[in-house]
C-alpha positions, 0 to 999 in steps of 0.5 A: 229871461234871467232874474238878474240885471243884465250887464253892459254889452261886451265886446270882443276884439277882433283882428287888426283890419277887420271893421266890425266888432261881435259884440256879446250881451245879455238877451233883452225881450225884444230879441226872443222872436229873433232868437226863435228864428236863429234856434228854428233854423240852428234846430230844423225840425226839432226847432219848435220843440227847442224853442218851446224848451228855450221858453220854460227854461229861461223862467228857472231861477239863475238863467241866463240868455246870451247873444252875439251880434254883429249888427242887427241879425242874432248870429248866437244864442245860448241859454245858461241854467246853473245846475247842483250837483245831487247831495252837494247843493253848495256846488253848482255847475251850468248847462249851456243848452239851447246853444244856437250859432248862425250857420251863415254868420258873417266870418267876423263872427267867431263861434268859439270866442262866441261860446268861450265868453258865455261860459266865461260869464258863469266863472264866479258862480260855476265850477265848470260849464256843461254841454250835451254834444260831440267832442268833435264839435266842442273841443276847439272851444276847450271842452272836454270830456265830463267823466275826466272830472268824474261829472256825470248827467243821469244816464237817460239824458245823454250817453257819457261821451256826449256830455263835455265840461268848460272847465272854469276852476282849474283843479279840484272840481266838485264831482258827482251827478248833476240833478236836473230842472224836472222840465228836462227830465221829461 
């Protein structure tokens, strides 16, 4: 869980019409045995290797967990750990991973404003959000490719077209390698 004091529930609006609200917030304790099930069945077989990674990662200094609901079942989680850029320590982006989404979400549900305002939660402390994927996946949530800004994971992580950037500063972002949590470096 995160170091910081979680922040009042924010609620998205949702279409005229439609009765229920999504509502995004911080993860609290008690949703961690609902968020191993959600990554279990987003990860399959690589399941309990992400939720042990899930575990480690939300103990790092600045990371932050999100949820989004529609009532009582997770319909999204993603973890987010601010990351340094190596010899700039003062420029930080976020990686979002562990990134769950409920395959049988309810169609209020919406994934893309879902992630969206996670990344949206790093504005004031982030240059940009980084996630490790296929633009194919990701470019409806406004990611882009990292190398366009000339950011960059180290090499054995991720191939360069799998790493995409939520830009949250419009121009001018900090470029450079990001330096990773020994955890993620295996």
């Amino acid at each position: 869980m995160t170091n910081e004091t979680p922040q009042p529930d924010t609620v998205i609006d949702l279409p005229e019409g439609n009765s229920k609200l999504m509502q995004i917030r911080p993860a609290m304790p008690e949703d961690r045995l609902r968020i191993s099930t959600l990554i279990a069945r987003t990860y399959g077989g690589a399941g309990a290797a992400t939720i042990a990674l899930a575990s480690a990662l939300r103990e790092l200094e600045g990371a932050q967990e999100w949820v989004g609901t529609g009532g009582e079942v997770l319909d999204g989680y993603g973890l987010l750990l601010p990351l340094p850029l190596k010899n700039n320590t003062k420029a930080t982006y976020a990686l979002l991973a562990p990134l769950a989404i409920n395959a049988k979400a309810p169609e209020f549900f919406d994934k893309v404003n879902f992630v969206r305002q996670i990344c949206f939660e790093m504005k004031k402390k982030a240059a940009g959000v980084i996630v490790i994927g296929d633009i194919n996946q990701f470019s409806e949530m406004n990611f882009v490719p990292a190398s366009k800004h000339n950011v960059s994971l180290p090499a054995e992580i991720a191939a360069p077209e799998q790493v995409l950037l939520f830009p949250l500063e419009k121009d001018n972002l900090p470029a450079g390698e990001l330096e990773l949590p020994s955890i993620l470096l295996g």
